[in-house]
C-alpha positions as CSV (number, residue, x, y, z in Angstrom):
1,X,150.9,107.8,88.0
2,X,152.3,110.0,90.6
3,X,153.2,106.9,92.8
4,X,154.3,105.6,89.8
5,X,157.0,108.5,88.8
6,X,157.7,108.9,92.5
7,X,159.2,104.7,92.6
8,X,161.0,105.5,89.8
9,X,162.6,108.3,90.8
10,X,163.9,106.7,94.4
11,X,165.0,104.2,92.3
12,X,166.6,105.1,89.4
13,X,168.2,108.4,91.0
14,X,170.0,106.3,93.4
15,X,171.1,103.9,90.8
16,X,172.4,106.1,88.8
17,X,174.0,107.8,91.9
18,X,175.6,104.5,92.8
19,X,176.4,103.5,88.8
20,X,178.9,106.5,88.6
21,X,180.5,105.2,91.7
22,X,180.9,101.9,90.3
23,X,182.3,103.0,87.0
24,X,185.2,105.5,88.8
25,X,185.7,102.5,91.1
26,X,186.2,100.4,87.9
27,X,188.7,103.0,86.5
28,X,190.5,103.8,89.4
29,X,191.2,100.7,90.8
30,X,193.3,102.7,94.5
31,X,190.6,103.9,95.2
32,X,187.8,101.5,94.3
33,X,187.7,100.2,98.3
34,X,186.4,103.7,98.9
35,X,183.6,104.2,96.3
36,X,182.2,100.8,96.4
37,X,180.9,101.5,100.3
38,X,179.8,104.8,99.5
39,X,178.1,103.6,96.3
40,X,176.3,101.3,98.6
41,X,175.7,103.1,101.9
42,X,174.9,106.5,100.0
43,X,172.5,104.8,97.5
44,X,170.7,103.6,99.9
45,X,170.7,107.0,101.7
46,X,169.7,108.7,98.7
47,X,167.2,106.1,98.1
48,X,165.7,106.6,101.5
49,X,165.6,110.2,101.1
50,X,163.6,110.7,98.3
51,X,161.1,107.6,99.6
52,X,160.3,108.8,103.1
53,X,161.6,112.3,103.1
54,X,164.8,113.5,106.0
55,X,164.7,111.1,109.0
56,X,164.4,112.2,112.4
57,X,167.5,112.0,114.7
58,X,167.3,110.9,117.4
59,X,164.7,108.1,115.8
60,X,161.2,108.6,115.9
61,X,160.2,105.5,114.0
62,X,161.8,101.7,113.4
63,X,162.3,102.4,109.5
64,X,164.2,105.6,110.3
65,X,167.7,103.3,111.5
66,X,167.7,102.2,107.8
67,X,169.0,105.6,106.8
68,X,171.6,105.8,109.8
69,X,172.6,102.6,109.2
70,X,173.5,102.8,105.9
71,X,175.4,106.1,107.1
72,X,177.2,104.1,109.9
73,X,178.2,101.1,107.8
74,X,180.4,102.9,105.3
75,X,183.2,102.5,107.8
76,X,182.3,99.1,108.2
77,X,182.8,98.6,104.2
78,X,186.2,100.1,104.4
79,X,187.4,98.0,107.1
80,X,186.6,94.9,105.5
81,X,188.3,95.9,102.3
82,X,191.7,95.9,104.2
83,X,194.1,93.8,103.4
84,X,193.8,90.2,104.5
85,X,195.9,89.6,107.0
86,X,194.1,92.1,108.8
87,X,191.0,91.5,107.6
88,X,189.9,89.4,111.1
89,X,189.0,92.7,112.9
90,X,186.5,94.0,110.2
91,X,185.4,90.3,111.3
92,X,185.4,90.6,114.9
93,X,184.1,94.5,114.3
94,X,181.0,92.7,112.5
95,X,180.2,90.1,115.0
96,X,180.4,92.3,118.2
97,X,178.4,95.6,116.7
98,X,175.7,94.2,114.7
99,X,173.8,93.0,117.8
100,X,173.8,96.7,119.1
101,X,172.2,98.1,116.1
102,X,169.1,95.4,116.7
103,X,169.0,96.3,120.6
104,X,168.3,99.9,119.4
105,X,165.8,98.0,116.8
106,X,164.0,96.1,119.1
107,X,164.1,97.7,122.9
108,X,160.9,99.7,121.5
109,X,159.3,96.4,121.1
110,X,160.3,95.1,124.7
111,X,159.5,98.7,126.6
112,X,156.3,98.1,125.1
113,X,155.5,94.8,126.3
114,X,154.8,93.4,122.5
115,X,157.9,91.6,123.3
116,X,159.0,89.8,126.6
117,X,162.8,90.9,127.3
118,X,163.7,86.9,126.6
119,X,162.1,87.2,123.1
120,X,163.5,90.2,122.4
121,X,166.9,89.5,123.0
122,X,166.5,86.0,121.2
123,X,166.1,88.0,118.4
124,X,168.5,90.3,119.2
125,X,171.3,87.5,118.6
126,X,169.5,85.6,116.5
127,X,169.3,88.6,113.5
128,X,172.8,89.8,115.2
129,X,175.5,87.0,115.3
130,X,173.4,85.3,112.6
131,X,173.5,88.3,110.1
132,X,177.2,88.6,110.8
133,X,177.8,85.0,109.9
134,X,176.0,85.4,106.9
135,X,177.7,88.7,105.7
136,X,181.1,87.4,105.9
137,X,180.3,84.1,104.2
138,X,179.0,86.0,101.5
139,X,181.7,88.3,101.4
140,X,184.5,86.0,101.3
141,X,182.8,84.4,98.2
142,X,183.0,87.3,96.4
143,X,186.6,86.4,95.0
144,X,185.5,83.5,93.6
145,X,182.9,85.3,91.4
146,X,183.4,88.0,88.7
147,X,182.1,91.3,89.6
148,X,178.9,90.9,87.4
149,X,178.2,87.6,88.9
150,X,178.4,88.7,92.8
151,X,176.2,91.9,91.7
152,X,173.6,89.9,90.0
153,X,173.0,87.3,92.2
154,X,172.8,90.2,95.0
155,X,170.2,92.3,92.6
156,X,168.3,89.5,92.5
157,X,168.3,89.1,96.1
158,X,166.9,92.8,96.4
159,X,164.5,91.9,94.1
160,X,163.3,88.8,96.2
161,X,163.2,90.8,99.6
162,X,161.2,93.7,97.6
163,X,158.7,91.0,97.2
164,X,158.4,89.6,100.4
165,X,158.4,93.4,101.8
166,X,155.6,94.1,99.5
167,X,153.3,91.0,99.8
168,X,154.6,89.5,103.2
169,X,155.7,92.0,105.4
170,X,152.7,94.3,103.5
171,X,154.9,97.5,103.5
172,X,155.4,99.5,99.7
173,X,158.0,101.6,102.0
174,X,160.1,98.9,103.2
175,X,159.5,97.3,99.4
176,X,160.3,100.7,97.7
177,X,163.9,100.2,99.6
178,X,165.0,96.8,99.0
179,X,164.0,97.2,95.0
180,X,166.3,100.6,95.8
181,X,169.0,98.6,97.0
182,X,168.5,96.0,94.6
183,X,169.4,98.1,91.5
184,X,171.9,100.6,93.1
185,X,174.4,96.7,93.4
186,X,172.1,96.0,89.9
187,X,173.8,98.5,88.0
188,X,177.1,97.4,88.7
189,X,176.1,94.3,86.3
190,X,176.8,96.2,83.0
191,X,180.1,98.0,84.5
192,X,180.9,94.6,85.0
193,X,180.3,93.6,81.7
194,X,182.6,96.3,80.4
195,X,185.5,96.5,83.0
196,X,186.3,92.4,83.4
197,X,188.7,93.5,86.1
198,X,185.6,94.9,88.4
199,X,185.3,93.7,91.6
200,X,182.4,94.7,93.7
201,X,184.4,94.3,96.6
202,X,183.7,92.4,100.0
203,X,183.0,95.5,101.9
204,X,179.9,96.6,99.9
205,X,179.0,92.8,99.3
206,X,179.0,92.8,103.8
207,X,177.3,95.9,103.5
208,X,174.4,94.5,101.5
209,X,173.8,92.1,102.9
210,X,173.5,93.5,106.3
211,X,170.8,96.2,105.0
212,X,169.2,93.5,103.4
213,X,169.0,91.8,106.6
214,X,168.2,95.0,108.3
215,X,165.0,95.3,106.3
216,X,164.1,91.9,106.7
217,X,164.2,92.5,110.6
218,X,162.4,95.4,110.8
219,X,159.5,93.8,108.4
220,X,159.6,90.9,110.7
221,X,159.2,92.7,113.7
222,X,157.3,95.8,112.9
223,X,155.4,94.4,109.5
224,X,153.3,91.3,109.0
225,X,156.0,89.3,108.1
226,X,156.1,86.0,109.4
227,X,158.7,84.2,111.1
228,X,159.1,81.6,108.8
229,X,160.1,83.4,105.6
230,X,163.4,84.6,107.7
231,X,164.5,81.5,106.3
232,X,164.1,82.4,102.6
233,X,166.9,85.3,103.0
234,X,169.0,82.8,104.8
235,X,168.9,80.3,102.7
236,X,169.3,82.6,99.4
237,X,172.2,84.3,101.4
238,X,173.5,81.0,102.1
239,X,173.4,79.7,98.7
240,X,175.9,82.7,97.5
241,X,178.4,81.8,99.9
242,X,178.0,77.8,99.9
243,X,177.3,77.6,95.6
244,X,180.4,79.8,95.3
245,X,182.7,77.7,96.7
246,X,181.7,74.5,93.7
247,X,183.0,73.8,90.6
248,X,184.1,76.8,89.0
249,X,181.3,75.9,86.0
250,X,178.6,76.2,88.8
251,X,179.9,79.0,90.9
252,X,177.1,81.6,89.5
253,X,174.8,79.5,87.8
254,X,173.9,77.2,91.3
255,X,173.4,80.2,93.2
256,X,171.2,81.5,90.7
257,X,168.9,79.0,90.2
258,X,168.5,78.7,94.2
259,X,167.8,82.2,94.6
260,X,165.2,82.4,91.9
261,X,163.6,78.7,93.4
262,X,164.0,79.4,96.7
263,X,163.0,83.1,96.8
264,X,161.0,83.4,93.4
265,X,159.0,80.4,95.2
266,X,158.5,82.5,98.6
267,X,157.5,85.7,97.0
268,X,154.9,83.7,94.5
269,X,153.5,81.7,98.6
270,X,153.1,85.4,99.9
271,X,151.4,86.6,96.5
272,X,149.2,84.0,96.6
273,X,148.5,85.0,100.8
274,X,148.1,88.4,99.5
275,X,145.4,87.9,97.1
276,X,143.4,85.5,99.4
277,X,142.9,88.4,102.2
278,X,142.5,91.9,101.8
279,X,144.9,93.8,103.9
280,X,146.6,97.3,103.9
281,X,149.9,98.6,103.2
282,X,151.6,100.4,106.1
């Protein structure tokens, strides 16, 4: 029951957090850019906080960059909520930085000798440049979905990585997090209801994705997650972008039903792994 209580309170805390960010952001539409990247980065800090406790600094531990990241990329959400014109440094600010924050992820692994330097920095552009790409496809989708829509289909993506973290990457913390991050966007599904002119905003839709991704990396390399499943997150992050850009019947409801085949179909692989052997949870 503790455990119980303890999940919903580093949930629902930082939803809640996040849902009255949403709602002023709604309201106040100048400064909505502003709130929607703090909603997102301090929700997940908040979320973080009350799971694992106060991170170290400097790092002690992988999971630890989760919290600083989501410090870190509140700047990042601003930028990208610029005006378009100007919009192509936020890009260019995305494709060159993200590959540093999985050098500080991964040089453990390669000082180590787990990884060779080649693998390592494989990986290092693979989840880097390829996360990037991902982010801002995403992103630019998000005008041609309403603000419920982009916030759903991104809920249900936290819900899908909080089941792969669980059952595949066999980690309650790194599942814990994703759910986390999966309500704190999920709540913005009844502001949306209520406020048709909500947006969530292409910086917190980048921003999400990217700790998304983050989490995904880190289970990959310092979980039991197997390679393979990278894919799933692609390809669900891939359908938001791609399914957005149809016929504006199918804009949500393509996406939608790829998430829940493609992910729903990966979580329910690793369930069935999970049940077959009987390992522990980091």
């Amino acid at each position: 029951m503790n455990f119980v209580l303890t999940s919903l309170l580093s949930a629902g805390l930082p939803a809640l957090f996040a849902g009255v960010l949403w709602f002023l952001g709604g309201r106040f539409h100048r400064a909505h850019l502003w709130l929607s990247a703090v909603a997102v980065g301090g929700g997940m800090m908040l979320a973080y906080y009350l799971a694992l406790g106060k991170p170290a600094f400097p790092t002690t531990d992988a999971q630890e960059w989760v919290f600083w990241y989501a410090l870190g990329l509140i700047p990042l959400g601003w930028l990208m909520g610029i005006a378009a014109p100007y919009r192509w440094i936020a890009g260019w600010g995305l494709v060159l930085a993200l590959p540093w924050l999985f050098v500080w992820l991964f040089v453990p692994l390669m000082r180590s000798e787990y990884w060779s330097l080649t693998v390592g920095m494989t990986w290092i552009l693979v989840f880097g440049v390829g996360l990037a790409a991902m982010a801002l496809g995403v992103a630019s989708a998000e005008a041609r979905l309403t603000g419920w829509q982009m916030a759903f289909l991104l809920a249900l993506v936290g819900g899908v990585s909080a089941g792969m973290m669980f059952y595949g990457a066999k980690s309650s913390s790194f599942a814990q997090l994703a759910g986390a991050l999966g309500l704190v966007v999920g709540i913005a599904v009844p502001v949306g209801w209520g406020m048709r002119s909500f947006r969530v905003g292409q910086g917190a839709v980048a921003m999400l994705v990217v700790l998304y991704g983050i989490l995904w990396a880190i289970g990959f390399a310092y979980g039991q997650l197997q390679a393979p499943y990278l894919a799933v997150f692609a390809l669900c992050m891939l359908a938001i972008a791609l399914g957005a850009r149809g016929a504006s019947g199918w804009r949500f409801v393509v996406p939608l039903l790829l998430i829940l085949l493609i992910g729903g179909g990966a979580v329910g692989m690793s369930y069935q792994t999970y049940m077959s052997a009987s390992t522990g949870y980091e």
